[in-house]
N, C-alpha and C positions, 0 to 999 in steps of 0.2 A: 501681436502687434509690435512693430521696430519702433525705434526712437527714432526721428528725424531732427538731427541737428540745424537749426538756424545757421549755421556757420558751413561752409562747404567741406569736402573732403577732400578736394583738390587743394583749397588753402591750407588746410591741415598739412597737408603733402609735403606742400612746400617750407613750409614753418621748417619740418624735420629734417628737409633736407640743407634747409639754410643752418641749422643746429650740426649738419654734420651726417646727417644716415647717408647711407646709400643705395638701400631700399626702406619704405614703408608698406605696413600691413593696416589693409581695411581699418582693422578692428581696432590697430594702433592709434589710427587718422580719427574713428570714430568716436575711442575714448578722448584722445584730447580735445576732440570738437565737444565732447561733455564737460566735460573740465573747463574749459576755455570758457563757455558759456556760465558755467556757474560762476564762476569769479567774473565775469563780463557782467552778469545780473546785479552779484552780490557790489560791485563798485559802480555800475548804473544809480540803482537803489540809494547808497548814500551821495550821490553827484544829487539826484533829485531832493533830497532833503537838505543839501544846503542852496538850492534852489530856490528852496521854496520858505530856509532862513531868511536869506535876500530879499524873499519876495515878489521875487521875477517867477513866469511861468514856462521859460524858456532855457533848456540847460544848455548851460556855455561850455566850451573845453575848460574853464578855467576850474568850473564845477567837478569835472572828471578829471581833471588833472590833482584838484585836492583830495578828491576821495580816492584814487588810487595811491595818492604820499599816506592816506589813513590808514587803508590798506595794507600798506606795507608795512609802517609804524604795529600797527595791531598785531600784527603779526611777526615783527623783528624780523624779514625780510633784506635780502641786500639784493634786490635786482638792478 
């Protein structure tokens, strides 16, 4: 059984070509569609948890916008 990524692999595509490639491979496009998805989870996941600090049941960009500055902080990230 294949994984089938939530995220397409034609956006994957593009992502790499906006980076610079000037080709991609499947399996390229597929990992980062894995990749991409797990850190899209793992900063989802704390967007809803300060959601639901708030008290609100509705996540706002403001939500995911703090949980990807955690993100990054967590990780000493410079993107």
């Amino acid at each position: 059984m294949s994984y089938e990524p939530d995220l397409s692999l034609e956006a994957m595509r593009r992502i790499c070509v906006k980076a610079g490639a000037k080709r991609v491979s499947r399996s390229a496009a597929e990992e980062l569609a894995k990749v991409l998805e797990e850190v899209g989870v793992e900063i989802a996941k704390e967007a809803v948890e300060f959601t639901l600090y708030a008290g609100r049941r509705t996540v706002r960009a403001k939500d995911v916008k703090m949980a990807y500055k955690k993100f990054k902080e967590d990780r000493n990230l410079r993107i």
